[in-house]
TIZADREN-666351 format. One line per field, with one value per residue (C-alpha): residue in three letters; x, y, z. Coordinates in steps of 0.05 Angstrom, whole numbers. Each point is the difference from the previous one (the first is absolute). Layout:
<pts>
torlum	Ala_...
c1	X_...
c2	Y_...
c3	Z_...
</pts>
This chain:
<pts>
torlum	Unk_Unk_Unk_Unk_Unk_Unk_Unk_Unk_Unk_Unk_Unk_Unk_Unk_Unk_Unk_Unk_Unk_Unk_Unk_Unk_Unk_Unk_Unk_Unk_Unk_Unk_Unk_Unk_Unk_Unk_Unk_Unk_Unk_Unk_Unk_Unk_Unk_Unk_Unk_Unk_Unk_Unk_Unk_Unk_Unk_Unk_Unk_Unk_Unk_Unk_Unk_Unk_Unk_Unk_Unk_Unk_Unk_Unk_Unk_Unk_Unk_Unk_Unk_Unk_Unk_Unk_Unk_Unk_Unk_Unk_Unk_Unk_Unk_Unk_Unk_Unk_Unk_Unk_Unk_Unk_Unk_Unk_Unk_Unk_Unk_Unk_Unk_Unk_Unk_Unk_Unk_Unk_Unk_Unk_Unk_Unk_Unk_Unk_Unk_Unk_Unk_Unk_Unk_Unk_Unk_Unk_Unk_Unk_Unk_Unk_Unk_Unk_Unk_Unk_Unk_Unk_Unk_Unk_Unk_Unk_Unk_Unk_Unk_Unk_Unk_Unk_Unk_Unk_Unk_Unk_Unk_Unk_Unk_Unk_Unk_Unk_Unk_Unk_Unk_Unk_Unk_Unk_Unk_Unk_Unk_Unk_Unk_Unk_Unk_Unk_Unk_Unk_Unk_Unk_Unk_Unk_Unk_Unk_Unk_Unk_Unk_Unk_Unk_Unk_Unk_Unk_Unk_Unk_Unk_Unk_Unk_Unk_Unk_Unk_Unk_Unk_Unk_Unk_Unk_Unk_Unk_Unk_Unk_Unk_Unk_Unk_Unk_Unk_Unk_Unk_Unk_Unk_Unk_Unk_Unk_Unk_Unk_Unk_Unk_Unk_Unk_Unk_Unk_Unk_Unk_Unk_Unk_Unk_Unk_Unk_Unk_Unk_Unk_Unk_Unk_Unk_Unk_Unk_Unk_Unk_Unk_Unk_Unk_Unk_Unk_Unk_Unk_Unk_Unk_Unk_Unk_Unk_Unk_Unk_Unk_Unk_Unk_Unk_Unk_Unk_Unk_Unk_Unk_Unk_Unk_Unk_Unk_Unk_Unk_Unk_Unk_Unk_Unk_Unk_Unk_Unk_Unk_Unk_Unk_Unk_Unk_Unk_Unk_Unk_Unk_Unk_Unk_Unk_Unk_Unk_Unk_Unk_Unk_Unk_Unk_Unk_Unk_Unk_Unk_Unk_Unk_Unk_Unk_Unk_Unk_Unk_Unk_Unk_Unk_Unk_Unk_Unk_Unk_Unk_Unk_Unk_Unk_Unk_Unk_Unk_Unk_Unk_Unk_Unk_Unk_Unk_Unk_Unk_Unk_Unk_Unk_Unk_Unk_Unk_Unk_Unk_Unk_Unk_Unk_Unk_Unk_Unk_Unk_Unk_Unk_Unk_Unk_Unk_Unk_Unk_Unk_Unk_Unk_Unk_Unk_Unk_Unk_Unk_Unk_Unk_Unk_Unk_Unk_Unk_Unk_Unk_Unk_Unk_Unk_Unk_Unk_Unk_Unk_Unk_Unk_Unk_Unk_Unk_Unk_Unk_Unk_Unk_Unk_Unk_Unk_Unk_Unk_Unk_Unk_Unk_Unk_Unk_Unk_Unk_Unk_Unk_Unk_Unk_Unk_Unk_Unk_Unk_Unk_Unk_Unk_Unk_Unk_Unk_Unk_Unk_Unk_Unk_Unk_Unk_Unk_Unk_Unk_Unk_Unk_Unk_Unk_Unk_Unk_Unk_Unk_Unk_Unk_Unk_Unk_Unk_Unk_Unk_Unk_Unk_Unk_Unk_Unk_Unk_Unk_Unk_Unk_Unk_Unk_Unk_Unk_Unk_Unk_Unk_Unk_Unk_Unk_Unk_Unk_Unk_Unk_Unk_Unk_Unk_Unk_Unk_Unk_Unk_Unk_Unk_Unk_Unk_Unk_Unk_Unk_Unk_Unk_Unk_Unk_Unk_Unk_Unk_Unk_Unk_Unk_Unk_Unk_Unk_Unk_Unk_Unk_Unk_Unk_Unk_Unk_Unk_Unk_Unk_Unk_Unk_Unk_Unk_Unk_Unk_Unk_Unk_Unk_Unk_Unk_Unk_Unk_Unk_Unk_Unk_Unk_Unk_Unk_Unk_Unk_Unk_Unk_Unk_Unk_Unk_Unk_Unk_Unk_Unk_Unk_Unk_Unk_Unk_Unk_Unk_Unk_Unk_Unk_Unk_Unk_Unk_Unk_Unk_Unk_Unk_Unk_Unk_Unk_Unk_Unk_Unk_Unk_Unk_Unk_Unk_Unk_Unk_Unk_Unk_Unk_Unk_Unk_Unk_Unk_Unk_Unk_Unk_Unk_Unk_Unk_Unk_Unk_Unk_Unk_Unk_Unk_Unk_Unk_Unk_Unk_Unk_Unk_Unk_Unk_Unk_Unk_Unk_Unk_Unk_Unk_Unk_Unk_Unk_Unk_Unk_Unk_Unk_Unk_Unk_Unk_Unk_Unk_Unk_Unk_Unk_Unk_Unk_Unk_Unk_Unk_Unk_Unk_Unk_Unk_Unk_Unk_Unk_Unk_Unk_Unk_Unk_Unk_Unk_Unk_Unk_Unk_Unk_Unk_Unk_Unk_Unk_Unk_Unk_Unk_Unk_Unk_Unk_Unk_Unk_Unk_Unk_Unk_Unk_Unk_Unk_Unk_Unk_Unk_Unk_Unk_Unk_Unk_Unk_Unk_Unk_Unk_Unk_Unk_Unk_Unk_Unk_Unk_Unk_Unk_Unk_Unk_Unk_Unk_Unk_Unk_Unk_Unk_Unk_Unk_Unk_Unk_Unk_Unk_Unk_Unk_Unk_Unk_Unk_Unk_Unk_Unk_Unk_Unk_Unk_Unk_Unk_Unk_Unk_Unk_Unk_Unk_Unk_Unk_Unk_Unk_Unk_Unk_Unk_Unk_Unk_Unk_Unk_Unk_Unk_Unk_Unk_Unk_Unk_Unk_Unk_Unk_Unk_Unk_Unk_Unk_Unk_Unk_Unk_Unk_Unk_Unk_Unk_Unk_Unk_Unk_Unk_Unk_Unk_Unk_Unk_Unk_Unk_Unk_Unk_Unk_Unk_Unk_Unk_Unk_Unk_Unk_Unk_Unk_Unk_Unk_Unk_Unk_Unk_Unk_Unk_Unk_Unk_Unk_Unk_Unk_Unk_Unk_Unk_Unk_Unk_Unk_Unk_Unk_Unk_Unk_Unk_Unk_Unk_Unk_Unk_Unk_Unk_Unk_Unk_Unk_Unk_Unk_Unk_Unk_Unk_Unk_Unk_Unk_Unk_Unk_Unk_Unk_Unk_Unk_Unk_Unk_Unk_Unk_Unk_Unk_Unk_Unk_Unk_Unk
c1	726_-30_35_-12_-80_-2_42_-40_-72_37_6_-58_-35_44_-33_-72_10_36_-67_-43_28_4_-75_-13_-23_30_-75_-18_65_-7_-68_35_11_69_39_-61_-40_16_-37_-23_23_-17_-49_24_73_-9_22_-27_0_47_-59_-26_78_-5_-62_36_61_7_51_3_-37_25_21_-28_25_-10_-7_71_-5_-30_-8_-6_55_46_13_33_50_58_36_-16_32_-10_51_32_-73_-43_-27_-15_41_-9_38_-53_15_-47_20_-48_-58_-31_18_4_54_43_55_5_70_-18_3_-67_18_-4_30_-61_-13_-61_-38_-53_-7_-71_7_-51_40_13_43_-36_75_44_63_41_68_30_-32_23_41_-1_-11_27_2_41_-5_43_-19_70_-18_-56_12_46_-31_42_-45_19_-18_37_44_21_-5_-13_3_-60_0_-60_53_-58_-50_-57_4_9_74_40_62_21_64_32_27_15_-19_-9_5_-62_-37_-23_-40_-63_22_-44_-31_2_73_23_38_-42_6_38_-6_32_28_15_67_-4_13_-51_-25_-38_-20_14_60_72_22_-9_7_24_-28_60_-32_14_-20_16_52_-8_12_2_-55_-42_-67_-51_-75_-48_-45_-1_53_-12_33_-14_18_74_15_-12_-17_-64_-8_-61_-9_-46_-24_23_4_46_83_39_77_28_63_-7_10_60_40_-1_23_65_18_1_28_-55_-75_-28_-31_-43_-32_-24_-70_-7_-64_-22_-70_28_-1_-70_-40_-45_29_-23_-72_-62_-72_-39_-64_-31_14_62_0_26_72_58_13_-72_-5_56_-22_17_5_-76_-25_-63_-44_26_51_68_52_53_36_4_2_31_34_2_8_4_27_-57_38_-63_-38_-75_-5_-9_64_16_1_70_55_-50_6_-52_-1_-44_-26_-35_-22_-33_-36_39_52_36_27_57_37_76_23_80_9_64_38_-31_-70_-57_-58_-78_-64_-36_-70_-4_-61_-10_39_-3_-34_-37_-49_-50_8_33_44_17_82_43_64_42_-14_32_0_-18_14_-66_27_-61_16_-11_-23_8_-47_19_-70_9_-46_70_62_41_57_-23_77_-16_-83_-17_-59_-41_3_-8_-68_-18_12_-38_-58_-9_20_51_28_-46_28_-47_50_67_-22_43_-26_47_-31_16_-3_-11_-16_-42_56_47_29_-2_69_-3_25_58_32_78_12_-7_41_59_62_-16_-79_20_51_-57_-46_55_-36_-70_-45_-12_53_-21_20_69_16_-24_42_63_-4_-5_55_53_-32_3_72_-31_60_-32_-35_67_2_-72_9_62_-47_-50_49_31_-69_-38_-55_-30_49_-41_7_85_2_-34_50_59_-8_-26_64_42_-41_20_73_9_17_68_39_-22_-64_9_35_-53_-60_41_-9_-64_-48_-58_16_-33_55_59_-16_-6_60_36_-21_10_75_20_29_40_22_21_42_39_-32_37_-58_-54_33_19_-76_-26_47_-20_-72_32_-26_-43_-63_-43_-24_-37_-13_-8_61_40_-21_18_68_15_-26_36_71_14_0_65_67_48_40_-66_-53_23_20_-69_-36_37_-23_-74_2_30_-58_-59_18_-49_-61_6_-30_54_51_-23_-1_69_30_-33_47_60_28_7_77_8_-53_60_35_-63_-3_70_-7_-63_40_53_-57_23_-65_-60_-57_-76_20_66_-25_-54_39_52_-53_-27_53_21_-64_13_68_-24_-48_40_75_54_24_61_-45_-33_60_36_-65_-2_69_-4_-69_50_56_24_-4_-72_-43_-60_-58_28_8_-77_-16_35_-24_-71_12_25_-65_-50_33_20_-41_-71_12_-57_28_4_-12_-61_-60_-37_-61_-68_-59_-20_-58_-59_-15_-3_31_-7_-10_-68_-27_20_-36_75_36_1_-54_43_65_23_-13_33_72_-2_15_37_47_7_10_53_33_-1_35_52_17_6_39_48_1_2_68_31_3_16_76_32_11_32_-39_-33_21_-74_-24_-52_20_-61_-56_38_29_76_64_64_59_75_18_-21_-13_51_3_-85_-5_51_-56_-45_52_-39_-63_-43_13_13_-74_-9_74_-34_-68_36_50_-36_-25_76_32_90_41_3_-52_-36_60
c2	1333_-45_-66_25_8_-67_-33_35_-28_-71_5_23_-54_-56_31_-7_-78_-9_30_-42_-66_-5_-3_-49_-72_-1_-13_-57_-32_9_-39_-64_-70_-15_-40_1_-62_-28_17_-51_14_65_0_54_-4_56_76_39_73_24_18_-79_-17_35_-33_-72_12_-19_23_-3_41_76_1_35_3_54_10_38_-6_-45_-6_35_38_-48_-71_-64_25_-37_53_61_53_73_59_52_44_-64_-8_-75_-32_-71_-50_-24_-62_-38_-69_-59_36_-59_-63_23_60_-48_45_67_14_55_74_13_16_65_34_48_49_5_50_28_66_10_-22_-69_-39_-35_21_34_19_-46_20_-48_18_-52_-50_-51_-42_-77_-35_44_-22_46_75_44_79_32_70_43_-8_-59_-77_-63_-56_-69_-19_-78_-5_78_46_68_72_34_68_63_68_50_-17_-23_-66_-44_-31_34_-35_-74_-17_-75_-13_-63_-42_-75_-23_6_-65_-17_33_-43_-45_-24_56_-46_-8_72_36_62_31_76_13_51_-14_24_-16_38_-66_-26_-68_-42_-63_-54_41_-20_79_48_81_65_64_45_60_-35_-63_-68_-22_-81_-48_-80_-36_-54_-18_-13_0_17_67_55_27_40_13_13_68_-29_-22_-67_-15_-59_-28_-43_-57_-18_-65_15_60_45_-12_45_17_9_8_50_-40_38_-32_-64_26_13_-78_-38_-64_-3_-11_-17_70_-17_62_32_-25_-32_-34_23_-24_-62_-73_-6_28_40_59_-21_-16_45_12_13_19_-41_-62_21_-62_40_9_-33_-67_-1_-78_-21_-34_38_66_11_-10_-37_67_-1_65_12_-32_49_51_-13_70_46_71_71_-4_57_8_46_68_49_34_-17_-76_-25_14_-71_-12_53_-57_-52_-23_-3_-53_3_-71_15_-67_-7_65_28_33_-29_30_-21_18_12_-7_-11_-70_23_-48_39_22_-44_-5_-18_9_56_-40_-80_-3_52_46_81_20_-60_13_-46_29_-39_58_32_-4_25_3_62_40_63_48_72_60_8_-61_-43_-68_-6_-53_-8_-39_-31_-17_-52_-68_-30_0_-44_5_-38_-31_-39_-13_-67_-30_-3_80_2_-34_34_65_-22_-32_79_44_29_19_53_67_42_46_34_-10_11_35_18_-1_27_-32_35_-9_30_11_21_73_25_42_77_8_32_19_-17_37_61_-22_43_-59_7_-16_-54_-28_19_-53_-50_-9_0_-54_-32_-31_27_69_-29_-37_55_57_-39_-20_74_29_-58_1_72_2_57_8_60_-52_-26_41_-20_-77_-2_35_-52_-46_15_13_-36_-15_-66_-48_-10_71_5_-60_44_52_-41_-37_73_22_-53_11_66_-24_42_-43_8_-68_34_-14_-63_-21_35_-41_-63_1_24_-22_-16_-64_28_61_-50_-45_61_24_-69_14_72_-15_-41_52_18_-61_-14_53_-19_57_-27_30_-31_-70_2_24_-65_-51_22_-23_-72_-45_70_-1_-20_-63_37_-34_61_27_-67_-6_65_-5_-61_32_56_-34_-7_74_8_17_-62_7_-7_-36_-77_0_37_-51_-58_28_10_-70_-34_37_7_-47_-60_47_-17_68_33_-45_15_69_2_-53_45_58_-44_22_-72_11_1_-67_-51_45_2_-81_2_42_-39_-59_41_3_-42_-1_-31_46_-7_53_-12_-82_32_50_-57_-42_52_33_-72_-3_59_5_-78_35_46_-2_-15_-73_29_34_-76_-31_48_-17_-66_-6_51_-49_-56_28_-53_44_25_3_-50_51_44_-60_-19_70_-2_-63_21_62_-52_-47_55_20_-66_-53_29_9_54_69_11_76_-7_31_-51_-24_23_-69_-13_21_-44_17_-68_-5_54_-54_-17_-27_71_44_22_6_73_27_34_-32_32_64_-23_-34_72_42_-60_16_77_-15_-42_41_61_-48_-25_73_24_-62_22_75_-22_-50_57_41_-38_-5_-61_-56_-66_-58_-33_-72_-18_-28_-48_-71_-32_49_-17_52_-26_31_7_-2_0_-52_-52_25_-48_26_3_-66_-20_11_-60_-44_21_-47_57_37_-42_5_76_7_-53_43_60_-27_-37_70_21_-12_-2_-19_-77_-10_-60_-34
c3	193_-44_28_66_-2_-38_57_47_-37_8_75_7_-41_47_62_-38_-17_70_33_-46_9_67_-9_-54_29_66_38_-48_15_72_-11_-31_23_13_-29_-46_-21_-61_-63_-60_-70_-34_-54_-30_-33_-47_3_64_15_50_48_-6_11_58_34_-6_52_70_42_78_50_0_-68_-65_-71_-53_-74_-25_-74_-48_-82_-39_31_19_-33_12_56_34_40_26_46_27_-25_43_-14_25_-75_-14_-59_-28_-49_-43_-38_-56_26_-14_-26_-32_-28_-66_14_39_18_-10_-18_-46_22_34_73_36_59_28_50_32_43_42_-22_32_69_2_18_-68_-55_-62_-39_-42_-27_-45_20_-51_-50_-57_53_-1_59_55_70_52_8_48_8_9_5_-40_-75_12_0_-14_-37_2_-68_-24_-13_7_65_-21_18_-20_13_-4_-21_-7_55_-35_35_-72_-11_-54_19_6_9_10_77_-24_-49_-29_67_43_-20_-72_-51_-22_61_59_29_66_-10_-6_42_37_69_-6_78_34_63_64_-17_-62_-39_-55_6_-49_-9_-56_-6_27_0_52_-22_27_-33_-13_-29_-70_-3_44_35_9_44_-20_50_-1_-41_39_8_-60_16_50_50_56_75_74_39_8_-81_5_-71_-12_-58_-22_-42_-34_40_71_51_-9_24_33_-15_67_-42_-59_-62_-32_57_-34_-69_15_-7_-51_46_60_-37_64_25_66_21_-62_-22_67_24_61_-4_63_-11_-34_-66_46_-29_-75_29_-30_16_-71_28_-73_-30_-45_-63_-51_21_-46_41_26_-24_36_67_59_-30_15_65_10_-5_-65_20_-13_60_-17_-26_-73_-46_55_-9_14_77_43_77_33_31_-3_42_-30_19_69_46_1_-68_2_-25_-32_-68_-54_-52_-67_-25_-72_-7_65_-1_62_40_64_48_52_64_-1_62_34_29_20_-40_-67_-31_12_-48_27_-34_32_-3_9_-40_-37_-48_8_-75_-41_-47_-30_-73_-56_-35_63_-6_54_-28_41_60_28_59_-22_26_38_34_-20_-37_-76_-42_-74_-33_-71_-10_-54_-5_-21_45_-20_-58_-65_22_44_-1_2_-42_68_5_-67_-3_67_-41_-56_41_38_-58_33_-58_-9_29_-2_-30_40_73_68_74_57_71_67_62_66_77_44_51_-52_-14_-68_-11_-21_-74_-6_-69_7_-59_35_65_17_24_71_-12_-31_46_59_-48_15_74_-28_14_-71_-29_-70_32_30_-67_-53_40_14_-85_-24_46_-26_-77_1_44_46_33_50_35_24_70_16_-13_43_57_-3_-2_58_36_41_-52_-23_-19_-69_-17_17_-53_-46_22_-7_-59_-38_23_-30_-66_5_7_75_33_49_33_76_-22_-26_73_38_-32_5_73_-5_51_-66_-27_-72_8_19_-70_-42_30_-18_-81_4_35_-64_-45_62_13_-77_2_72_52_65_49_-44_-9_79_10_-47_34_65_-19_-3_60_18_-45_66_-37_-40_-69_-38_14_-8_-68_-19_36_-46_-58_1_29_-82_-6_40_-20_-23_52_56_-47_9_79_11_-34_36_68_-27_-27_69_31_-34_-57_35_-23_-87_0_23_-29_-80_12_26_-51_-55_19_-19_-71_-37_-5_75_11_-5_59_45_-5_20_50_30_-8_54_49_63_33_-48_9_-30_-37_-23_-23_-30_-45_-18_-30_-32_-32_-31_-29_-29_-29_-25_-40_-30_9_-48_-7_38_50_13_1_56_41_-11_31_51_24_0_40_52_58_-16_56_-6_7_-48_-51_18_-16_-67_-17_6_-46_-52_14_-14_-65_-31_36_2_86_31_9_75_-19_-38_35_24_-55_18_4_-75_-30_10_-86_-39_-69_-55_-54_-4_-66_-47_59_12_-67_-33_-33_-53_2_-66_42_47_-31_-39_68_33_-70_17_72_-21_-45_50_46_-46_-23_85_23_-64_17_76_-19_-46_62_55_31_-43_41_-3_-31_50_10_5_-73_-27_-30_-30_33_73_48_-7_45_-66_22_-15_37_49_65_40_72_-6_-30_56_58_-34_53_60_-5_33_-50_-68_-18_2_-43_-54_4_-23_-42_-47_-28_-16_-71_-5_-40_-2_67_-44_-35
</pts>
């Protein structure tokens, strides 16, 4: 009874803040200029109240924004979500206080809970759930009592056994290999999110987890980006850096770990910002000096504000109900050191995701305070859009500041905290629709598999995560319903992919979402086929060839088609790749994601078997030079060798010996990868060296954390080597610092081809990188 009238006073609190913010500002918004006029420098760079905060934002016409929490309650927070109850929990980290605590790699962080226990609006409860941690920077809620912590270079499970909402338990996931302790706290791996896919991503992090009930399962992926993941309704994971929009993995990244021959991974972390920097472009609504690179020229524009992004993270994709209805698919962007958060359309070209800034001239939150630091925002489960506020005068790691911040630091007192300070906001539209509360604890299954058609995401993903964390197998009969029903496509995904979490899933309805009129059902179909298809189902490998030459063109589906090709059966997996290759292989996209699927021992038989192809396709040119490339990389001297030969081979066609050619050029003469994404225009920022304005301001600081970075990576590529499959030793060494081709013996019928005067220069090009026996006596 107890749990059930607290629960109970937390709903009803929600309703109370919902009620109250939708109040707030929205009128003196409505009353702005926009985009607003720009404003001189601030006098004032020292500590304001979270009321004054308030009174120096601007966002456009419609919008207001709301005071959540602030110090003393909460302090110096990086990442915050919502549990199944709607209660508010943050990752607070002491990171860059001042520049006499450079680091803080001590145990001082905290993991709190905070509430709204008297309906205002703003919470007026802290809880510290746990405390004495050292520089955490990813949470994941499992289920009540149950939180993992990404604390470097350990994940843990932290767990509450006796309800009083404090950890008593914390247990290793895995550990000594999620980043580095007293490392870069820019250079650590973070991320934990959930996805629709029921797959964890993170970023800085080459792994990709499964929760089991116990602890991880792990996929190999790839490292990419440095802080904040986050995905749209259909699970395509963004990823931001921190000095450009976000990138989009049309491809999810564990694809490309399963091959240790083809590094090239074209679509994961793709641009899709088009041909120009517009993407990277901000608005400060202030002149914005005191950023890191601020005295390089071209980094300032000639107001004196940032160009672009610089200090990005914690992005969010907007799917709530509280905003304007065309902000529903947007992405928001926090910039720290510009005082502001961007926001940006996502939008299907219908060759892939396109990304536009939402405003020309003008960006959606700026502020014209010093120490206001957006660093992560969030939907919440009213649907309204969060914003966490480090609210530090410093930003930047003592790393990597330069003596320009530093005196820019010095000059302001910025150093001077005022104490433990940090605010969360809420942002809000006029137009917008707060959502009811709703306390999923208390949900029987089918409430919470009715949730999986709600209009907030939050609801969607929060519902779908307990029912597979908590393997409520009774919801089983009401997700194949709405499965089968004609409800919105969104929430069947949710359906689907809670039912393959829940490990329910049957072949006939693999087959029936393969042909699926959805294109989001078909490609979840296509991952959730795999295990079907590994273990040789005839109607589900029938069903997945028959989506060969049949995708409609549509570039979703191809490149999940190709990516999941590797999950078939030996005696399907390398024909099915062929035919993707000869037909879709002229899109690189679709080409890396199928050559990632081949298992290294079978890469010498694919270039055969491309080598077999009568009929020289885009595709099947494009895969010959690339998989040369590769196995040049990487194969055994006798692997080389064989290839060499087989290049050489008198009745070789001449495209597929320009093709092979090419794959030697780009490894061993420096030739452009045809691949490659094409490079966005340059930067307009001069040179970083300018007088000492760019050298470290504590470079014994900084050579101390470069040394436990270092370390950590020595001790993972070790642990990494010690359990990979033992291969062959790759014919590709280095002779006095150069790239160099050893092998056995000379490569006759190769060196042969250097007779043909078309082709004698490309053969010396290539050659004079490979070592034998007795090539210089």
């Amino acid at each position: 009874m107890t749990n059930r009238k607290r629960n109970h006073r937390n709903m009803l609190a929600l309703s109370a803040l919902t009620c109250a913010l939708m109040t707030g500002t929205a009128l003196a918004q409505s009353e702005q200029v926009w985009p607003p006029e720009f404003q001189p420098m601030p006098e004032n760079f020292g500590y304001m109240e979270p009321e004054e905060s308030l009174e120096t934002f601007t966002l456009p016409p419609g919008y207001s924004i709301d005071l959540v929490a602030s110090e003393p309650l909460l302090g110096d927070g990086i990442v915050m979500q919502w549990d199944y109850q709607g209660r508010l929990w943050v990752v607070e980290t002491t990171f860059m206080l001042n520049l006499e605590d450079l680091t803080a790699a001590t145990p001082s962080s905290s993991v709190v809970i905070l509430e709204d226990t008297d309906g205002d609006g703003v919470t007026d409860e802290r809880k510290v759930f746990a405390d004495e941690l050292v520089l955490p920077r990813s949470l994941l809620i499992l289920e009540p009592g149950k939180v993992i912590l990404g604390e470097s270079p350990n994940i843990w499970l932290l767990e509450d056994t006796d309800g009083d909402d404090v950890a008593d338990s914390k247990t290793p996931i895995t550990e000594g290999n999620y980043g580095a302790l007293g490392g870069s706290i820019e250079h650590n791996p973070n991320g934990m999110f959930w996805n629709i896919d029921n797959r964890i991503y993170n970023a800085y992090l080459d792994e990709v987890y499964q929760w089991n009930g116990e602890g991880f399962e792990v996929d190999r992926g790839i490292s990419i980006s440095q802080w904040g993941v986050t995905a749209d309704d259909q699970g395509r994971i963004l990823r931001q850096g921190n000095s450009a929009a976000p990138s989009m993995s049309y491809v999810p990244d564990y694809y490309y770990g399963r091959s240790s021959v083809f590094t090239r991974n074209r679509g994961n972390h793709e641009w899709i910002g088009g041909p120009t920097r517009a993407a990277n472009r901000v608005w400060p609504i202030r002149p914005t000096p005191g950023i890191n690179r601020g005295y390089v020229e071209g980094t300032l524009d000639e107001n004196g504000a940032m160009i672009e992004l610089t200090s990005a993270g914690g992005a969010a994709v907007y799917r709530g109900t509280a905003l304007n209805g065309s902000d529903y698919g947007n992405i928001f962007v926090p910039e720290p050191a510009a005082q502001l958060v961007t926001m940006s359309t996502l939008q299907d070209s219908g060759s892939g995701i396109y990304l536009q800034k939402a405003y020309e001239q003008g960006d959606f939150l700026t502020s014209t305070e010093e120490r206001f630091r957006p660093v992560f925002t969030q939907v919440g489960p009213d649907g309204a859009l969060y914003v966490l506020d480090l609210y530090h005068g410093i930003i930047q790691d003592a790393v990597f500041m330069s003596n320009y911040l530093k005196d820019w630091v010095d000059e302001h007192n910025l150093g001077d905290t005022h104490g433990i300070n940090g605010r969360i906001y809420r942002v809000s539209h006029e137009n917008g629709t707060p959502s009811e509360p709703i306390d999923l604890t208390q949900s029987t299954p089918e409430e919470l598999v009715a949730l999986l058609e709600h209009e907030n995401g939050w609801y969607r993903d929060h519902a779908q995560r307990l029912m597979v964390v908590q393997q409520q197998t009774d919801a089983v009969p009401a997700l194949i319903e709405l499965f089968n029903s004609d409800a919105d496509p969104v929430a069947r995904l949710h359906a689907f992919w809670t039912l393959d979490g829940l490990d329910a899933v049957e072949p006939d309805l693999v087959i029936s979402a393969l042909d699926d009129e959805d294109r989001d059902i078909k490609t979840a179909a296509l991952r959730i086929a795999e295990p079907f298809l590994g273990e040789g189902n005839r109607d589900v490998i029938d069903a997945f060839l028959g989506l060969i030459g049949n995708t409609n063109n549509d570039w979703q589906v191809k490149y999940q088609l190709a990516a999941s090709a590797g999950e078939l059966d030996d005696a399907n997996r390398l024909d099915a790749i062929m035919r993707i290759i000869d037909m879709y292989g002229e899109d690189y996209i679709a080409l890396d994601a199928a050559l990632s699927g081949v298992p290294d021992a079978q890469v010498t038989e694919l270039l055969n078997a491309l080598f077999e192809a009568e009929q020289g396709s885009e595709g099947i040119r494009n895969a010959i030079t690339t998989v040369v490339s590769g196995l040049t990389r990487i194969g055994s001297a006798q692997d080389v060798s064989d290839m060499l030969a087989t290049i050489a081979a008198p009745d070789r066609p001449a495209w597929q010996r320009e093709a092979a050619l090419l794959g030697l050029e780009v490894v061993l003469a420096g030739v452009a990868d045809p691949g490659l994404a094409p490079a966005l225009p340059r930067s307009q920022a001069g040179s970083w060296t300018v007088g000492d304005l760019g050298e470290r301001a504590f470079p014994d600081f900084n050579a101390e954390v470069n040394e436990a970075d270092a370390e950590q990576a020595e001790l993972l590529a070790q642990q990494r080597a010690a359990n990979a499959p033992q291969r062959e030793e790759s014919a590709m060494t280095e002779v006095d610092g150069v790239p160099t081709l050893t092998l056995e013996e000379a490569p006759e019928e190769f060196l042969a081809l250097s007779e043909d005067e078309t082709l004698a220069g490309r053969i010396e090009g290539v050659t004079i990188l490979m070592s034998w026996p007795g090539k210089d006596q």
